[in-house]
C-alpha positions, 0 to 999 in steps of 0.5 A, spaced: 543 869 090 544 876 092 547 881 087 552 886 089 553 893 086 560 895 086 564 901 082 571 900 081 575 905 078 569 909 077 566 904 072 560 900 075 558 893 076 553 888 077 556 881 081 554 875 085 556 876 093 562 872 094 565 875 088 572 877 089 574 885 088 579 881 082 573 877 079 569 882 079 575 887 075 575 883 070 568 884 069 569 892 066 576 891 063 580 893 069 586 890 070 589 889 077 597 886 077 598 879 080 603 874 082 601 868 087 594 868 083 593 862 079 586 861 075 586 854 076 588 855 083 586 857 091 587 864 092 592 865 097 593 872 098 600 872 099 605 876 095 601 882 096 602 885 089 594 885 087 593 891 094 587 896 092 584 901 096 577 900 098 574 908 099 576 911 105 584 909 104 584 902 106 589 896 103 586 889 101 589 884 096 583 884 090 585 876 089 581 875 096 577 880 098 569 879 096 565 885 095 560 888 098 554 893 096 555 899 095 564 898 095 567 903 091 575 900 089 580 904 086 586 900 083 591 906 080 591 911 086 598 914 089 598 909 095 596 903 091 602 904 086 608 907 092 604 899 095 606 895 090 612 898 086 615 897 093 612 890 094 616 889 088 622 892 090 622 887 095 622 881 092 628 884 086 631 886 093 632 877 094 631 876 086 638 874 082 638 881 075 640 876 071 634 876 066 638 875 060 641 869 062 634 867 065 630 861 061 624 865 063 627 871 060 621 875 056 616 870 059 616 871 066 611 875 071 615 877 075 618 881 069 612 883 067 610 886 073 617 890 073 616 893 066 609 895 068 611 898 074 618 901 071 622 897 075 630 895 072 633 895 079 631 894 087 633 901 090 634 896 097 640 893 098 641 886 094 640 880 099 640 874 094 641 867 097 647 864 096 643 857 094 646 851 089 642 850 083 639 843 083 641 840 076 641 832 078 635 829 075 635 829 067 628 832 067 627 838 072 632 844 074 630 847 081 634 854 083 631 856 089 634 862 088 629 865 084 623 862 088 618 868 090 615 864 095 608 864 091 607 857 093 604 855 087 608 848 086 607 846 093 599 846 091 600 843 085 605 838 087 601 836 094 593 837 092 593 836 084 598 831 084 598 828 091 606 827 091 607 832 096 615 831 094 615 840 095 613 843 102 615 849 107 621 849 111 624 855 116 621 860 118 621 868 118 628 871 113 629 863 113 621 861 110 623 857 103 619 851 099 624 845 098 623 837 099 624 834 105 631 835 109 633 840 102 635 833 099 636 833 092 629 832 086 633 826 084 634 824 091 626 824 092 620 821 090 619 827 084 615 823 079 618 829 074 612 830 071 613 838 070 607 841 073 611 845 078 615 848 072 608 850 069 605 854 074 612 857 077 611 865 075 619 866 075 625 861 074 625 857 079 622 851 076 623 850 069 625 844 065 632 841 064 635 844 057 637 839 052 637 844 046 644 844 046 646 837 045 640 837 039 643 843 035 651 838 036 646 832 034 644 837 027 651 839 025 654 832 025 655 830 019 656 823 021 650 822 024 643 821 022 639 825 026 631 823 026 625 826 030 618 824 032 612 829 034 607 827 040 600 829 039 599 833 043 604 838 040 601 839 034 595 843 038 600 848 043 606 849 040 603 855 036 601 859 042 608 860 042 608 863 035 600 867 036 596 862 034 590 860 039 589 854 043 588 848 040 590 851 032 593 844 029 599 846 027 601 839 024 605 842 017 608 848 020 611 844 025 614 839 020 616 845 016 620 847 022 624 841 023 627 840 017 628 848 016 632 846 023 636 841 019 632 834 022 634 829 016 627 825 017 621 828 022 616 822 023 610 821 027 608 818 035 601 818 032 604 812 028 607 808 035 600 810 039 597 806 033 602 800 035 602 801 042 594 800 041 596 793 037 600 790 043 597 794 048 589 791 046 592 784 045 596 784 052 590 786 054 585 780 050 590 776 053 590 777 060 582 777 060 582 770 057 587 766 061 586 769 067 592 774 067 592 780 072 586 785 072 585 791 072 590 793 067 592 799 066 596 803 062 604 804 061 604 810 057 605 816 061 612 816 065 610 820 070 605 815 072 610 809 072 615 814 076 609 815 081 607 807 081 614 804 082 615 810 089 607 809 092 604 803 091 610 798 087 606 792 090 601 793 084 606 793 078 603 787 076 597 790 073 601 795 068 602 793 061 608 791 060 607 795 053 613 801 053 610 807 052 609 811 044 615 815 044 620 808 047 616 804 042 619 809 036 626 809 039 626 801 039 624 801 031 628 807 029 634 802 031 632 796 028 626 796 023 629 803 021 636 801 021 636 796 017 630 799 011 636 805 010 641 800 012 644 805 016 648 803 023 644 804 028 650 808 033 650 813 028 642 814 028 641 820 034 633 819 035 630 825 037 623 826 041 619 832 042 614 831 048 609 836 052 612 833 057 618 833 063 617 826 065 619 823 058 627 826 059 627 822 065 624 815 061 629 816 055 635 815 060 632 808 064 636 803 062 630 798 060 629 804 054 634 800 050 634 796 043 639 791 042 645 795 046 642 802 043 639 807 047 632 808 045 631 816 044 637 820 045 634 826 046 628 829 048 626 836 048 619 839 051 613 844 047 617 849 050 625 846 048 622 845 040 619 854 041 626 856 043 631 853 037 625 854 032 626 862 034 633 862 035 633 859 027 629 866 025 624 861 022 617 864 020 613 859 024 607 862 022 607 863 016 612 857 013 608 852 008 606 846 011 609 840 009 607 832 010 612 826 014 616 821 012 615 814 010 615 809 013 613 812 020 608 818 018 602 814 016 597 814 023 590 815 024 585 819 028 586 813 034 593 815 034 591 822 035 587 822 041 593 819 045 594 827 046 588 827 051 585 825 057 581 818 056 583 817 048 588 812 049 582 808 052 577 810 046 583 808 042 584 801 045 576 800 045 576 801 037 580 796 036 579 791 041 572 791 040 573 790 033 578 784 034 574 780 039 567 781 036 569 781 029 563 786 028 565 793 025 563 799 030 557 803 029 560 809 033 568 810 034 566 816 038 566 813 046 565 820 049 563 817 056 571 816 056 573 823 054 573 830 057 576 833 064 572 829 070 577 827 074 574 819 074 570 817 068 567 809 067 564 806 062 562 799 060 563 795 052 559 789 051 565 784 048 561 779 045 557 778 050 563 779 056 561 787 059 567 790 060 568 795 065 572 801 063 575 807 067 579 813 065 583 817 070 587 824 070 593 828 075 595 822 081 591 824 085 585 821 081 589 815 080 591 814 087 583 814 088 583 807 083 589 804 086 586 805 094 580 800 090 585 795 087 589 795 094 582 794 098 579 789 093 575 793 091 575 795 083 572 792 079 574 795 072 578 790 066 581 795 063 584 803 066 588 809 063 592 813 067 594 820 064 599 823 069 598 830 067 591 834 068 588 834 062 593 829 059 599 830 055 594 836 053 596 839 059 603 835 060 609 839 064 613 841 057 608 846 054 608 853 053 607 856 060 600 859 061 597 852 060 590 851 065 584 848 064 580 853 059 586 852 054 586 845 055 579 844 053 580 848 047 586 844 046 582 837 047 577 839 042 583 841 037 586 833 038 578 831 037 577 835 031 583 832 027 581 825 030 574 826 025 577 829 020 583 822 019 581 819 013 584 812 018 581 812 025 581 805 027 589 803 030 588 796 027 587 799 019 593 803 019 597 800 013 604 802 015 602 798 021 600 792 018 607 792 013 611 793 020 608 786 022 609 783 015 616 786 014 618 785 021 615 783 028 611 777 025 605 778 031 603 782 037 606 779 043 610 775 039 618 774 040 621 780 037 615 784 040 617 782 047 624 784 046 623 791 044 616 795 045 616 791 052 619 792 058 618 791 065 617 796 072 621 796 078 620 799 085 624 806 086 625 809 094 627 815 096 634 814 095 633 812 088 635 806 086 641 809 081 639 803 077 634 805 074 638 811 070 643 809 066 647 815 068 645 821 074 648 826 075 656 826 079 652 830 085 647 826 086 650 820 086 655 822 092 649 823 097 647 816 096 
């Protein structure tokens, strides 16, 4: 390949043809602004904030131009500078001033940009439109207000996740980014897996705060207020506090939320390992008394959301298992309940989960345990990063602390569940071992892991070849539904994770999630995974005393009754069933 010598901002750099004025920037350190950008994204050129000028003085955005031999770039003259301040003036110019009350508040681009360029207010007439905020659904809040028309959700939502819910309308002043007909989120088939609030620049897309009614929860002295930690947190929430992607933080989090007054912080590696127990079992079952194949799995909500709005006629091959976060709501108002002797009614279960989509799953009325609530509150990475800063906690050097019992002992397969592929190496762990009664060799099943959008493998179960397949984003899981629907899949056994990367990469994380801190995150889960003292689901002690002291058997009656559920169709009117309550707007369009 042709290589092109190009000076940008007097330094010289040396760079494949095709490389963009951007890339090639990045090459010699020099730093061009950018709001539509995204690295995991096409370039789309449209917010204009990246303009450089090309010797003699020609304007061209850096995000999409490719440089030549010989092309000589300046990113910081007079023109430049006038250019972008004023692209930025025009943008404040229809942008709501009231950054303090923004959720995005000292994390957003759009902000950043305005410190670097010295902007506190437009010199332009304001325009703002005058737009209500879309609160109706219990996972996402949308205030189109703030959109700035990047476009980055539309990508996402259409091409990454093939849900397609957000798409242009109008044209000119009118030009906007919003469902079908302006209908609201929770009127459409919105699978509330959050990508949208993740690779938004600004506040426009962000998750629905529950904070508030958690700290409530915290000061009431007649509740008993219990957490549960997904996998998946304890490797990206210290990018909120410093640390790099993937750094385990286990401990400070632990610390953290007793500081924040939580009377008992338990694990969701611990119901990962009984979701493998079930799941592994249903899946035995299935394949001996010829039940519905391929099964897959039914952890991942946004996934469940998507299945039930785009192909309900396939639901029968879900597990029927809930997902880890509803299995530990169901025990911490049953096993739990009765261990401490404790009314379940005054037990408030609280859930921290990288992901949008789990808020939406706690408020289904199936997630329910003997007439109780499951999980009365989940709050995203993000959500949990907010009340430990507001509780001036030093996450960053508070000493680490452990669990509790009974729900703190896990192993490294409850672990993986954080990444893409490691609910399917997990399931294979155990069920190897169930069904040949032979101990694994090797736990490692790499051919399931990393972040190919589909990847296959074949396990020899005791002479029976069973074919395996892991995908991750809808887009890839719609290409195995296509295989289902045409009769042509011939895999036992898939896991669907909504989210690219997995819950790695789950809607709820800190902002600035793409797929190079997603690898580093995947490698931090797998790094814990070979240092777990229990690495097989089916080892776990706790596990084994809950069956004794409770379930009885995996399948068996009271298992059925509160860690199964069952799947329904969703239209895009919503079935306003599915929600044990919607919000009064919402509800009125129907």
């Amino acid at each position: 390949m042709k290589n092109c010598t190009v000076i940008i901002d007097n330094k010289t750099v040396t760079v494949p043809e095709g490389t963009t004025i951007l890339e090639a920037a990045k090459e010699v350190s020099v730093n061009i602004p950018t709001l539509c950008n995204h690295p995991d994204q096409k370039v789309k050129a449209n917010c204009r904030i990246c303009l450089v000028q090309v010797a003699p003085e020609k304007l061209v955005t850096a995000c999409s131009t490719s440089v030549w031999d010989g092309m000589k770039v300046t990113t910081h003259s007079k023109l430049v500078r006038d250019t972008q301040r004023g692209v930025l003036e025009l943008i404040l110019a229809n942008h709501p001033q009231d950054c303090l009350k923004c959720i995005r508040n000292g994390n957003c681009d759009l902000q950043s940009l305005c410190e670097m360029f010295h902007i506190s207010k437009s010199n332009l007439e304001d325009e703002i439109d005058s737009l209500e905020v879309d609160e109706s659904s219990p996972a996402i809040v949308r205030d189109h207000r703030k959109c700035i028309k990047c476009n980055r959700c539309i990508e996402v939502c259409q091409e990454v996740q093939g849900v397609g819910v957000l798409s242009h309308a109008h044209r000119s002043v009118d030009y906007c980014i919003t469902p079908a007909f302006e209908k609201k989120l929770m009127n459409t088939l919105c699978v509330f897996c959050g990508q949208c609030t993740s690779v938004c620049p600004v506040g426009a897309l962000y998750e629905k705060d529950d904070t508030e009614k958690v700290w409530n929860a915290l000061y009431d002295e007649n509740l008993h207020v219990i957490v549960q930690i997904a996998p998946a947190v304890r490797v990206s929430i210290g990018e909120e506090f410093g640390f790099k992607p993937g750094t385990k933080v286990t401990g400070k989090v632990v610390a953290s939320l007793r500081r924040l007054g939580f009377d008992k912080v338990f694990d969701t590696d611990f119901t990962a390992d009984l979701t493998i127990i079930e799941e592994g079992n249903e899946l035995i079952h299935r394949i001996k008394n010829n039940g519905t194949l391929p099964m897959i799995t039914s952890c991942s909500p946004g996934w469940i959301n998507y299945i039930e709005g785009f192909d309900p006629n396939l639901l029968d091959h879900l597990s029927s298992c809930k997902s880890p976060q509803q299995m530990f709501g169901a025990l911490s108002k049953t096993y739990y309940a009765e261990k401490m002797d404790i009314d379940p009614s005054q037990i408030y279960t609280v859930s921290i989960m990288p992901c949008t989509a789990k808020k939406y799953e706690a408020e289904r009325k199936e997630m329910s345990s003997y007439g109780y609530k499951d999980v009365d509150a989940v709050l995203t990475t993000r959500e949990l990063a907010r009340m430990v800063k507001s509780a001036s906690i030093d996450f960053a050097n508070i000493d680490d602390e452990d669990f509790d019992a009974p729900f703190g002992i896990t192993t490294g397969a409850g672990v993986i569940f954080g990444a893409t592929g490691g609910v399917m190496e997990a399931a294979l762990r155990t069920v190897y071992e169930v069904v040949t009664g032979n101990e694994l060799e090797k736990l490692d099943f790499k051919e399931v892991r990393g972040l190919e959008g589909i990847k296959e493998s074949t396990v020899d179960l005791d002479g029976t070849p069973v074919k395996v397949a892991v995908a991750h984003g809808l887009n890839n899981a719609r290409k195995i539904l296509d295989l289902i629907e045409e009769g042509k899949c011939d895999y036992t056994f898939v896991e669907v994770m909504c989210c690219p990367g997995g819950c790695i990469g789950g809607g709820g994380q800190p902002i600035g999630t793409d797929m190079k801190v997603r690898k580093e995150r995947i490698k931090g889960i797998y790094d814990i995974d070979e240092n777990m003292k229990l690495r097989k689901s089916h080892e776990n002690p706790a596990i084994t005393k809950l069956y004794e002291e409770f379930l009885g058997e995996p399948l068996g009656k009271i298992s059925h009754k509160i860690l199964h559920t069952h799947y329904s169709p969703r239209n895009e009117s919503v079935d306003l069933g599915h929600l044990r309550k919607v919000d009064e707007v919402a509800a009125t369009e129907q």
